[in-house]
N, C-alpha and C positions, 0 to 999 in steps of 0.2 A: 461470316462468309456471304457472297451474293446468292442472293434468290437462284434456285432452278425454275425450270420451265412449267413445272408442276404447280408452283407454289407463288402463282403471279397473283397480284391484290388490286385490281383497280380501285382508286379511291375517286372522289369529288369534293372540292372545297366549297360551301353554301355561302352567301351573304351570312354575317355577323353581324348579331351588335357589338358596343362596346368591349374590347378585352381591358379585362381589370383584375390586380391580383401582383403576387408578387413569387417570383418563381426561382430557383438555382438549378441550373443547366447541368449539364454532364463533364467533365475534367475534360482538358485541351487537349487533342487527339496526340498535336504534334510532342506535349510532353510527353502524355502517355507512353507512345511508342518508345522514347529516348530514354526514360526513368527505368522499361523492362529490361534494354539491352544495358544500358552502362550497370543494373544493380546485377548481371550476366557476368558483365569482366570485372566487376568488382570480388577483392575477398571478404566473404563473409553476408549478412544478412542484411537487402535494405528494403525496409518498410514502405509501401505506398499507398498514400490515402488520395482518395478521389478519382481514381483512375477511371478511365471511362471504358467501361462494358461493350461495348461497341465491337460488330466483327470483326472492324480492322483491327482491331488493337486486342481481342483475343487470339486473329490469326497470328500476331507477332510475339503473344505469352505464348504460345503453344511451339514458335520456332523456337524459341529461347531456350523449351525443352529440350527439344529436338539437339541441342545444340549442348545438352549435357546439363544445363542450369534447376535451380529446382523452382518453382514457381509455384504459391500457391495461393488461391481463393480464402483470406478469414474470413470476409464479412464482406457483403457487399460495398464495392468500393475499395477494399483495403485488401491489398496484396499483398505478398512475401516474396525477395526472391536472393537465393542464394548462390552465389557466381563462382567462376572459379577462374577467376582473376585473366588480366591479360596474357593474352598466347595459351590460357588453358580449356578454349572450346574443344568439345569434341567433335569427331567427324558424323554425321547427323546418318543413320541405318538407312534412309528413306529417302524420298524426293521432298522437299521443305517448301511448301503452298499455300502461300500469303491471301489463296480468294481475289479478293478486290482490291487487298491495301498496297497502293502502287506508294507510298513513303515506307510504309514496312518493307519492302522488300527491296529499295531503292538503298536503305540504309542497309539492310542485312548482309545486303553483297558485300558494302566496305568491312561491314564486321567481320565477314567470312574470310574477308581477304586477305587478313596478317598474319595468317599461319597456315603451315603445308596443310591442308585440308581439299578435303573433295567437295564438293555442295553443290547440288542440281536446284533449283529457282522454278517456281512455275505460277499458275494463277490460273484464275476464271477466264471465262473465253473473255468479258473485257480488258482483263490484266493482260493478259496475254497479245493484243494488241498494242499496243501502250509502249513507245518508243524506249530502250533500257542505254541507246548507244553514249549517250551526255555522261555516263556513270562509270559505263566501262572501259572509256578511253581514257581518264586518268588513273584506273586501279590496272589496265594493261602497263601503262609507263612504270606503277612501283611491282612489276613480275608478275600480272595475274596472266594463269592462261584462262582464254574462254572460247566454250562451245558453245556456238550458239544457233537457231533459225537464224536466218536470212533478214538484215537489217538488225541483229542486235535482240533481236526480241524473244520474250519467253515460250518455251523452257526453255532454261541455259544451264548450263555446267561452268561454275568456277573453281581452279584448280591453285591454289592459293603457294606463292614462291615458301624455299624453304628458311628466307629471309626476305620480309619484305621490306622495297627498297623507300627514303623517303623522297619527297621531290617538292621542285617547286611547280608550283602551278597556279597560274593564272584562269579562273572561272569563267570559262566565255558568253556565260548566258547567266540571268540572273536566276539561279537555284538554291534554296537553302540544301534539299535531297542531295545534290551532286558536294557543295561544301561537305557538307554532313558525314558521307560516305569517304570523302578525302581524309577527313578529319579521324575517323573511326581506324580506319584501316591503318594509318599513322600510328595509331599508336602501339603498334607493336615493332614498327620499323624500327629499328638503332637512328641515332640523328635526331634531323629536326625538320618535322615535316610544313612547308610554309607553303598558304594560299594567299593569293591576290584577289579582293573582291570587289571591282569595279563599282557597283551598286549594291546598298547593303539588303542583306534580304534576314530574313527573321531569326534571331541568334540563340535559339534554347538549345542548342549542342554545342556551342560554345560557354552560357552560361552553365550548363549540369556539367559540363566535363570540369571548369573551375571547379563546384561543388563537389565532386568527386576527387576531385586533388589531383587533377590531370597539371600538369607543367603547360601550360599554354599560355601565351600572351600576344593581347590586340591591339594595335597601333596604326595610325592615320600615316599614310605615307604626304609627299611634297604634292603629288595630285590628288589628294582628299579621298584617297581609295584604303581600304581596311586591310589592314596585312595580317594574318593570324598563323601563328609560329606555334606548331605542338613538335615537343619532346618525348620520345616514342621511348616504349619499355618502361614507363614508370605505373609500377601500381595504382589504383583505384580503391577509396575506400569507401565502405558502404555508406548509404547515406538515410535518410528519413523525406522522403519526398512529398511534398501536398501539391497537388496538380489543378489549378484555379480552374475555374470557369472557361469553357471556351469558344474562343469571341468569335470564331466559325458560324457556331452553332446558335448563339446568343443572333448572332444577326439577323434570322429570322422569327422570333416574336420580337426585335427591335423593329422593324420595317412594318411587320403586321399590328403593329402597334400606331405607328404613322400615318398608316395611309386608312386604319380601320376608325368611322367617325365618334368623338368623345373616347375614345381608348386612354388609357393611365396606367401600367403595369412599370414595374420592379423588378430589374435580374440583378441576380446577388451575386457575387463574388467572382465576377468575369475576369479574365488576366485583360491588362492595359496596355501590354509590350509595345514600345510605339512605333518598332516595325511589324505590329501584325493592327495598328487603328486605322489603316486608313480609310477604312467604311465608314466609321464613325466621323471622321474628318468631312468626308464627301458630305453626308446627312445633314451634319450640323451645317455645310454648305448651302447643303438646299432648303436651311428652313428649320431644319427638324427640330424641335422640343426635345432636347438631349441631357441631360443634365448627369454627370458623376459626382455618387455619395459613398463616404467614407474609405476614401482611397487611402490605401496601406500595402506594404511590403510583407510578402511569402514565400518565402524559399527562395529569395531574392529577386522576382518578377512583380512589378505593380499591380494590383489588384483594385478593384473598387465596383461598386453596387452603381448599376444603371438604370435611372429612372427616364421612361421614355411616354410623352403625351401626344396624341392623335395634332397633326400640324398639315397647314397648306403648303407643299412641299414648289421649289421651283428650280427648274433647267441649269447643269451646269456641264461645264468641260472639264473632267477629268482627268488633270494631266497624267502621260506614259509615265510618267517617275514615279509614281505613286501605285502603279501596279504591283510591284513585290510585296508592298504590305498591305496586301488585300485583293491579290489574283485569285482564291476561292471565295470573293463574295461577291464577281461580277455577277453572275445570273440575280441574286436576290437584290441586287443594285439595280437590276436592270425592271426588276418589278417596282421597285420605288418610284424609278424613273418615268414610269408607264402613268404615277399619278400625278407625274410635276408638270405644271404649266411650262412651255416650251420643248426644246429639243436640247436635251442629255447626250452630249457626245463622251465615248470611252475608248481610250486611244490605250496602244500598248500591249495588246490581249492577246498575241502568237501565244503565249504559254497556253491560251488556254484551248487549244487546236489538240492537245495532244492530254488529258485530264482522261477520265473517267471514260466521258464522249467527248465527238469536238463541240464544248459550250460553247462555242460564238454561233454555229448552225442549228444546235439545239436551242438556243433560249431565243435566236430569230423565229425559228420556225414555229416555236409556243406562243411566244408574243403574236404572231402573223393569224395565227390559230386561232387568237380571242378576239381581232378585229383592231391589235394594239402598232400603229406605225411603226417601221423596222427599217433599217439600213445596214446591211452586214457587208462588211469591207474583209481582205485579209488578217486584219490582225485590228480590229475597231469595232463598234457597237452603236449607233443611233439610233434611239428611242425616241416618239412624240409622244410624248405624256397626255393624255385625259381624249383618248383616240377610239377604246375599246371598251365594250359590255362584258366581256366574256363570254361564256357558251361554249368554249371550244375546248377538243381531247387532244393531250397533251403525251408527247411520245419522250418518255425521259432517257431509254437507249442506259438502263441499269445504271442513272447515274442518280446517287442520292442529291446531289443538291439543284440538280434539274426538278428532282419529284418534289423537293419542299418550297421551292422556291414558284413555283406557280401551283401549287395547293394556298400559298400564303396568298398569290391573286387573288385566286377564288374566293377567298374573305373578303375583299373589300369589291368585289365586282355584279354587276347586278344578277348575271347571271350564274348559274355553278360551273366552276371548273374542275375537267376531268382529270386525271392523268392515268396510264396506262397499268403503270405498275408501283405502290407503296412499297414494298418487300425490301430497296435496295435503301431504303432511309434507316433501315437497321445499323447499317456498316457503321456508323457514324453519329447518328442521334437518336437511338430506340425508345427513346421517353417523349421525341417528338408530337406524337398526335395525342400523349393524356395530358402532358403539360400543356399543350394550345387550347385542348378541350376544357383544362380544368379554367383556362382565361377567360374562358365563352366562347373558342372557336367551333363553325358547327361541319362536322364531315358526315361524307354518307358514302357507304359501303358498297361498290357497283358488282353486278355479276362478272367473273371473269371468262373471257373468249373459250367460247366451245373449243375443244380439243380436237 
């Protein structure tokens, strides 16, 4: 769950030396969350290894509860969770409160929405901002009714048809959350529920729902657009899930790796998905000493070990296409950027006006902070690389990948970098600052603001 008010951390990133060493990150958030719910509708018991600990993805074991399933803790990392099959959630006692995980809750709506059920939605005061209308206008079209504040946003109340309907639907914005929640809610519908996905965006609810024996099938229409067809009312069978590395979270000791001088580290066992590389693509653009070792197949997503070496990085344009696989790692892009010779344009970036914070005004106003050349456009990013010293306190506005992604400045900058509040890097990467420490990154501990 996010930080309360009580329980703020300001931290500061110091010059490094070299990071060296070889480290395995925490399971991919985005499976995480899909592995608790589909082992939910599933009959019977499926095992998960690697799952990532993270607030977000305990606030969505914990709905899963709520929602009748039995979910339990064996061993760090290794879950259990017993479902009871499609169309047999229960109606949840309580209000169901996702915290901060705007995909957990994104998705839970569609889950909630294939059977006559009640189910109130709510979140942290940033959740709670955070636009929900993209989701709830195709699960109104297959019967939901919803309560909601004003523009769509949390708390809401979904009141789920007592058959819901399938449909087609065309995806008007590139979302995997909005596919996702289409997808999920289908499958309880009779039919055959089909999306149109103009631009593809990252497909692990299509891959696990295959795995789980969902009837679905993917096909390229005559304009080169994905059409994915689910078959609603067919059972789920439990599965054995291993949840790879995740290249979210991986992306920042790859960057602090980069840009911090003589650096040489090893992440182990990162997922490859090639709609979720395109950071990696961008890096290897500008230079970066990137190398993948022993690339293999896991629960059928490509996996492989990243060896990443300190490189003189330089200026590129990142085309808008390339946004859906890799829209949560513009801000650590944009720290990259801060060390390349020339001017780093990032075109495409509306999705990210409406995240956590809006990261295009938060990671200008960090970068502007350190002394780092900024350009912030509607929906764009320009950075002049090798502009800034640092020195300057950083306002992350409770978003984790604000607060790591200029902590990871502060490594390579001459002066320390501040930021406001550490606490909300839990959501998402809680082994964060002992993995970077154990590399040789150096942090230091600031007082937090009088009360």
């Amino acid at each position: 769950m996010s930080p309360s008010a009580g329980s703020v951390r300001p931290l500061a990133a110091l010059a490094s030396g070299p990071l060296r060493g070889r480290i395995r990150i925490p399971g991919d958030k985005s499976i995480s969350h899909r592995a608790l719910m589909l082992g939910a509708l599933a009959i019977g018991e499926t095992v998960i290894e690697g799952l990532l600990e993270g607030g977000d993805v305990l606030a969505t074991a914990e709905a899963m509860r709520a929602f009748g399933a039995t979910v339990t803790r064996q061993a760090p990392g290794r879950w259990t969770v017993n479902g009871l099959g499609v169309g047999g959630l229960l109606e949840p006692e309580d209000v169901v409160d996702f915290g901060n995980a705007g995909t957990g809750v994104r998705l839970a709506m569609g889950l909630a929405s294939n059977q006559a059920t009640t189910v109130t939605f709510t979140g942290d005061a940033s959740l709670r901002r955070r636009p929900m209308g993209r989701i709830l206008d195709p699960l109104r079209r297959m019967g939901v009714q919803v309560l909601a504040r004003s523009k769509d946003r949390l708390p809401l109340t979904l009141k789920g048809p007592d058959v819901a309907l399938p449909i087609d639907y065309r995806v008007p914005v590139a979302s995997a959350q909005v596919k996702s929640a289409v997808l999920l809610a289908g499958l309880n519908a009779p039919g055959v529920t089909r999306l149109v996905e103009p631009v593809p965006t990252r497909d692990h609810t299509e891959r696990m729902l295959a795995a789980f024996g969902a009837a679905i099938e993917i096909e390229t229409n005559a304009d080169g657009e994905r059409v994915i067809s689910l078959e609603g009312q067919r059972d789920l069978k439990p599965q054995s899930v291993e949840v790879p590395g995740d290249p979210s979270a991986a992306a920042f000791p790859i960057v602090a790796a980069l840009i911090v001088e003589g650096s040489d580290i090893t992440v182990e066992s990162v997922l490859l998905n090639p709609l979720r590389s395109g950071l990696l693509e961008t890096l290897i653009e500008m230079g970066g000493d990137i190398t993948i070792e022993k690339r293999r197949t896991v629960g059928g997503e490509s996996v492989g070990d990243i060896r990443v070496r300190a490189s003189r990085l330089r200026a590129v344009n990142v085309p808008a296409g390339r946004a859906p696989s890799m829209i949560d790692e513009y801000p650590i892009l944009a720290v990259a950027a801060s060390f390349a010779e020339g001017r780093t344009v990032m075109e495409g970036l509306g999705e990210l006006r409406v995240k956590e914070s809006d990261r295009i005004a938060a990671v200008a106003a960090g970068l502007a902070a350190n002394g780092i050349a900024c350009e912030e456009g509607p929906e764009s990013l320009v950075v002049t690389g090798r502009t800034g010293t640092g020195g300057g306190r950083v306002t992350t506005h409770l978003d984790h990948r604000i607060a790591m992604s200029f902590l990871v400045l502060g490594l390579a900058t001459a002066d320390r970098v501040a930021i406001d509040d550490a606490a909300p890097i839990a959501t998402s990467f809680p082994e964060f600052r002992d993995l970077m420490t154990g590399l040789g990154a150096r942090f230091e501990e600031l007082e937090p603001p009088a009360s």
